[in-house]
VOZA-254867 format. One record per residue (C-alpha): x, y, z. Coordinates in Angstrom, 1 decimal. Each point is the difference from the previous one (the first is absolute). Last residue first. Layout:
BEGIN
+--------+--------+--------+
|      x |      y |      z |
+--------+--------+--------+
|      X |      Y |      Z |
...
+--------+--------+--------+
END
This chain:
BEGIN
+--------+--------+--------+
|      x |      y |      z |
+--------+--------+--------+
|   -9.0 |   69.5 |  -15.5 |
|    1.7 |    3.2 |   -0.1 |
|    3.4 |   -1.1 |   -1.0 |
|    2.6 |    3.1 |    0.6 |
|    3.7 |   -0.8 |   -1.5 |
|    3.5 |    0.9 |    1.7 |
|    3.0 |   -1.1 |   -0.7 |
|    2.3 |    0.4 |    2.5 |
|    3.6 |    1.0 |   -0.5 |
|    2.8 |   -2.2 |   -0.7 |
|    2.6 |   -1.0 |    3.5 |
|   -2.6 |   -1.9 |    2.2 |
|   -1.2 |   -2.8 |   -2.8 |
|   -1.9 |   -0.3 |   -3.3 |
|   -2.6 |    2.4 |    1.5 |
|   -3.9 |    0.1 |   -0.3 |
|   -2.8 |    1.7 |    1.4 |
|   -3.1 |   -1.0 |    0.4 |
|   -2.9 |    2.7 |    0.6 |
|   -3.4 |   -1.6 |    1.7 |
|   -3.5 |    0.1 |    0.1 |
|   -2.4 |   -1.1 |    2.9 |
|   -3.4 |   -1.2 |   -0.1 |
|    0.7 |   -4.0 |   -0.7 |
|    2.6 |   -0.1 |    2.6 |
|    3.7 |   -1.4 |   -1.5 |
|    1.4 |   -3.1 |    0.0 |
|   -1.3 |   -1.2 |   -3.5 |
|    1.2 |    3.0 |   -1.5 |
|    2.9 |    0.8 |    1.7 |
|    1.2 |   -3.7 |   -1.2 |
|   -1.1 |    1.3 |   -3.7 |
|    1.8 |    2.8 |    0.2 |
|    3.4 |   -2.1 |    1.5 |
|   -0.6 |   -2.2 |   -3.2 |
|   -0.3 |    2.8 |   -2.8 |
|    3.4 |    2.0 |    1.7 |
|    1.3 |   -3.0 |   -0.6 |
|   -1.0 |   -1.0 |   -3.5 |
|    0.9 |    4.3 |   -1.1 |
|    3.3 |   -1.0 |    2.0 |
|    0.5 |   -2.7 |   -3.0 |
|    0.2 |   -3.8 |    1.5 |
|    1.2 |   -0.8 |    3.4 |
|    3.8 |   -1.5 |   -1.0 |
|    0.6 |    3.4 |   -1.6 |
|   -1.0 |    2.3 |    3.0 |
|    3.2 |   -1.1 |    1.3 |
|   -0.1 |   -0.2 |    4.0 |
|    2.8 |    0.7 |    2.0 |
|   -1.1 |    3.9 |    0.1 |
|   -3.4 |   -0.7 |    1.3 |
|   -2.9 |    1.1 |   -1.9 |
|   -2.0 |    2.6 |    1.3 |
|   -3.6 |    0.7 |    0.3 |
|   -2.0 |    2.3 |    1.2 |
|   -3.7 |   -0.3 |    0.8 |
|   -1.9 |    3.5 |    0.7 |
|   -3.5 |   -0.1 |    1.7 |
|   -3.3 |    2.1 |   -0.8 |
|   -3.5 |   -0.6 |    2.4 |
|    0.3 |    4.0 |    0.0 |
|    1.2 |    2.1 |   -2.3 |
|   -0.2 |    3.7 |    0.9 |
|    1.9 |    2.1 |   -2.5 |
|    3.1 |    1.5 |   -0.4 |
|    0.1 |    1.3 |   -3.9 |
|    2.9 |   -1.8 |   -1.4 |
|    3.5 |   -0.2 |   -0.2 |
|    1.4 |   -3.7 |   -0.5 |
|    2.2 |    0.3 |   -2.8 |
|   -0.3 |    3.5 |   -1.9 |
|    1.5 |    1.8 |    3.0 |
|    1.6 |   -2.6 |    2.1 |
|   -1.5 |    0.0 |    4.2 |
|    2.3 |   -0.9 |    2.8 |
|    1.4 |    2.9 |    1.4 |
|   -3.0 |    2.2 |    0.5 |
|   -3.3 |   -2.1 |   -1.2 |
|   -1.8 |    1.0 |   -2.8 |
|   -2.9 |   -2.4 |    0.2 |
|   -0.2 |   -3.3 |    1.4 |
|    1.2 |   -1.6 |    2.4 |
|   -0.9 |   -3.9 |    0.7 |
|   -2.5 |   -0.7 |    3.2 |
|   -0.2 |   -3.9 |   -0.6 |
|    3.5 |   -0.3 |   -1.0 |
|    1.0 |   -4.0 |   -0.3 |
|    3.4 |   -1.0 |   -0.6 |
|    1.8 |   -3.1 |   -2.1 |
|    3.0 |   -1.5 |   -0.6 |
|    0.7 |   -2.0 |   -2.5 |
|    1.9 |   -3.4 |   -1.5 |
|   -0.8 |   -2.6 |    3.0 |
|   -2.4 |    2.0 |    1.2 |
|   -2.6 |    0.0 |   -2.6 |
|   -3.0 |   -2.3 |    0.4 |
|    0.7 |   -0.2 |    3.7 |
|    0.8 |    3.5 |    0.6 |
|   -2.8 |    0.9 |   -2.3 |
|   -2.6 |   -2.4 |    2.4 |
|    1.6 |    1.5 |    2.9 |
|   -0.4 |    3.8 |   -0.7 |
|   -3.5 |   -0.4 |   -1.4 |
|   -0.7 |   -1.9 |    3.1 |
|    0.8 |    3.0 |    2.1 |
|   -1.2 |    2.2 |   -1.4 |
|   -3.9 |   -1.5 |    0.2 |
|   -2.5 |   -1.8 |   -2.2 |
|    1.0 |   -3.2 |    1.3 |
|    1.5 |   -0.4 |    3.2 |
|   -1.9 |   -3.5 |    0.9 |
|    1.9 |   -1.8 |   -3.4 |
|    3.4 |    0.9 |    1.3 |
|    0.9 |   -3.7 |    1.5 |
|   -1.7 |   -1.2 |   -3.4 |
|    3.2 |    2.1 |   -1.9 |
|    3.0 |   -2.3 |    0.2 |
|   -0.6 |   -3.3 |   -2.1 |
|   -1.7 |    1.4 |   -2.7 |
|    2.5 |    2.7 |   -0.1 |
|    2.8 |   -3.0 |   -0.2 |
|   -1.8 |   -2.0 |   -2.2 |
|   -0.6 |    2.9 |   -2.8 |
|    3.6 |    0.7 |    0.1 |
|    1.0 |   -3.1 |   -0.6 |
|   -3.1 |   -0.7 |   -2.7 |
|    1.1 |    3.3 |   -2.1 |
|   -2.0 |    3.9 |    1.3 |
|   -2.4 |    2.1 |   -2.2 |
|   -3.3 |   -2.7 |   -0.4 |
|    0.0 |   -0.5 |    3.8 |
|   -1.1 |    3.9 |    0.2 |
|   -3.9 |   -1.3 |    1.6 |
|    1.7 |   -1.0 |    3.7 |
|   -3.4 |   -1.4 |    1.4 |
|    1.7 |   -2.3 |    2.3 |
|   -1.7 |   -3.0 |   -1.9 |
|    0.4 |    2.0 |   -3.4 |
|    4.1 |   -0.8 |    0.9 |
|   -0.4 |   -3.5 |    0.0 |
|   -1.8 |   -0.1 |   -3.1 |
|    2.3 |    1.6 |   -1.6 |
|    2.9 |   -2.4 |    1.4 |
|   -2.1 |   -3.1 |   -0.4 |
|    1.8 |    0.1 |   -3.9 |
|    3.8 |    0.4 |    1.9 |
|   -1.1 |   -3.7 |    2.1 |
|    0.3 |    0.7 |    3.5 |
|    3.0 |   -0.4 |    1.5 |
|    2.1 |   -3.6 |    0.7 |
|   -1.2 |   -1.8 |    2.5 |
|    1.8 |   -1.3 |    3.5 |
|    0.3 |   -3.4 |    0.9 |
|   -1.3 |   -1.2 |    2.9 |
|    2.0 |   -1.9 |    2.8 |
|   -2.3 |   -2.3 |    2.3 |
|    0.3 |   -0.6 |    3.0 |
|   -3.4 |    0.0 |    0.5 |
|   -2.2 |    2.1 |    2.9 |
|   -3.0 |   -1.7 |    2.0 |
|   -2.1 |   -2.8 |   -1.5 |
|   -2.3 |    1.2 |   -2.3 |
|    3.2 |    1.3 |   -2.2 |
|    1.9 |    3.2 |    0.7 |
|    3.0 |    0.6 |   -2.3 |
|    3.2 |    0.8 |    1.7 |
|    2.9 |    2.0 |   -1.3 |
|   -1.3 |    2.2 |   -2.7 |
|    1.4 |    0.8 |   -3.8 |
|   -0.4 |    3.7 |   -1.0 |
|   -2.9 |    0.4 |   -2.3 |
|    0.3 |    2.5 |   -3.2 |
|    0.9 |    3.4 |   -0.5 |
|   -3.1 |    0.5 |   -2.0 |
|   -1.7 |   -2.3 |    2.8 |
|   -4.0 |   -0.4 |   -1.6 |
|    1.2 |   -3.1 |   -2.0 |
|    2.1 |   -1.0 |    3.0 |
|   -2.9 |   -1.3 |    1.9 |
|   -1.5 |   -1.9 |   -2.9 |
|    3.0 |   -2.7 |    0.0 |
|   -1.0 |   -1.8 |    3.0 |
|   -3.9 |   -0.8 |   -1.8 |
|    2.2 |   -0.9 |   -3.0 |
|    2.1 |   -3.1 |    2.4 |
|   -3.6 |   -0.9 |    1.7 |
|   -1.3 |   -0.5 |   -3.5 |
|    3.0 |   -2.3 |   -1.1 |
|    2.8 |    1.7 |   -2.2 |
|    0.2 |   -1.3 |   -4.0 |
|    3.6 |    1.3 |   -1.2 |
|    1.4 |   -0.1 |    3.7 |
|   -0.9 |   -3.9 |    0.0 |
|    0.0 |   -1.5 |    3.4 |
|   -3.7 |   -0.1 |    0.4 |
|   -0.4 |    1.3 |    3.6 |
|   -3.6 |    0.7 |    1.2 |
|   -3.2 |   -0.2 |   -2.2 |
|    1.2 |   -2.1 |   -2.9 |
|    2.5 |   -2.2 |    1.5 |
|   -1.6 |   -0.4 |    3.1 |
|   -3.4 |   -1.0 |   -1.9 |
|    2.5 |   -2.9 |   -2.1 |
|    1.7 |   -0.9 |    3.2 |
|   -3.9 |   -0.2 |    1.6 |
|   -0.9 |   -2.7 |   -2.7 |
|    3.8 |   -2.0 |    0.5 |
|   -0.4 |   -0.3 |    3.9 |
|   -3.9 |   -0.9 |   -1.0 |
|    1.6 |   -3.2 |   -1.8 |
|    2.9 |   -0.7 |    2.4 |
|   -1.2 |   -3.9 |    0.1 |
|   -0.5 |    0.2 |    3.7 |
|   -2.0 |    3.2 |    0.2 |
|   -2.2 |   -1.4 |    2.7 |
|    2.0 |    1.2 |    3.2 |
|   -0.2 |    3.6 |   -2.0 |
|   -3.6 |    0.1 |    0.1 |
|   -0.8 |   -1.2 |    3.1 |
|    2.4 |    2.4 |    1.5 |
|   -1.9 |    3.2 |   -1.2 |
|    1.6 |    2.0 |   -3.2 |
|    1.9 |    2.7 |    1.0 |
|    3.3 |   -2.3 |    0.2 |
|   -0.7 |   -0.9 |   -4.0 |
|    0.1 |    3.6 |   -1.7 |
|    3.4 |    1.1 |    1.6 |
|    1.4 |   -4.1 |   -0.4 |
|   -0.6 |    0.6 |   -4.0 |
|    2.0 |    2.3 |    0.0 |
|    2.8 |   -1.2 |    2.2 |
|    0.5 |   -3.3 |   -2.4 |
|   -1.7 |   -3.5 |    1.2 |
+--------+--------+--------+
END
């Protein structure tokens, strides 16, 4: 009698297994094991071996492997395996789960890893704070970014450039600035066009930001050009 079959068998009542002289119900439940619990063949897993599996469908960083299992009978030492990530075509999916609508603008890596990071933000929605996050997440690795919710405007001594950002002051309430700067270390090159950037971060500021507000974003390839600076009433 193999293992498998031996699982199936010792639930059976005693009666049942005293009477299996000839192995014939040993060799029934093997085939039922074989089927619904272990069937030894990666290519064609058992029911109970896909069931395991589903958990790391919805991990885009996948499943670390455990120590114990816990069976009906206390705690098993039994090592698990870890899983590799989510499949790259759940990724989309994935990220309409958390509501995170700018999947389309960001590769599977960098897709997992903001899937991955921003349900722990999902209760400071609509505020600064998650806007701040969320681009920081998206972002951070090639950017900086700053939020303004009271931004001058106006001819301001010192700081404002005739012809650039002069204007009338006027009140503008529910308006934020973004600003955004590449860092140094990072060539704008290996992130597409900086029009395709500047594209991605909007879209980001987009999704993250309150429906009755407009913004300004502002854009920089890094600390040592000037800003450029473009007003998106949304």
């Amino acid at each position: 009698m193999n293992d498998t079959a031996a699982r199936l068998l010792s639930a059976l009542p005693a009666i049942y297994r005293a009477s299996d002289d000839d192995g014939q119900l040993r060799a029934l439940l093997d085939v039922f094991e074989r089927i619904l619990l272990a069937s030894g063949n990666p290519n064609a897993p058992a029911i109970a071996d896909e069931i395991d599996a589903i958990p790391a469908l919805f991990a885009p960083l996948g499943v670390k492997p455990t120590a114990s299992r816990q069976t009906v009978n206390g705690p098993a030492a039994i090592q698990s395996e870890a899983h590799a990530p989510a499949p790259e075509r759940f990724m989309p999916w994935l990220a309409q789960w958390v509501a995170f609508t700018p999947y389309r603008y960001f590769a599977a890596d960098e897709l997992r890893r903001i899937v991955a990071g921003i349900m722990p933000y999902y209760g400071r929605r609509g505020t600064r704070d998650y806007m701040q996050k969320v681009l920081d997440l998206c972002f951070g690795k090639i950017g900086m970014s700053s939020i303004d919710e009271h931004p001058k405007r106006g001819f301001v001594v010192g700081t404002s450039r005739v012809g650039v950002d002069t204007v009338l002051a006027v009140r503008e309430p529910y308006w934020f600035r973004v600003e955004f700067r590449l860092h140094e270390h990072a060539a704008a090159g290996a992130h597409g066009a900086p029009h395709d950037l500047e594209e991605r971060v909007r879209a980001v500021v987009e999704f993250a930001r309150p429906a009755h507000t407009e913004y300004e974003l502002v854009m920089a390839p890094h600390r040592a050009q000037p800003m450029k600076v473009e007003r998106h009433i949304k």
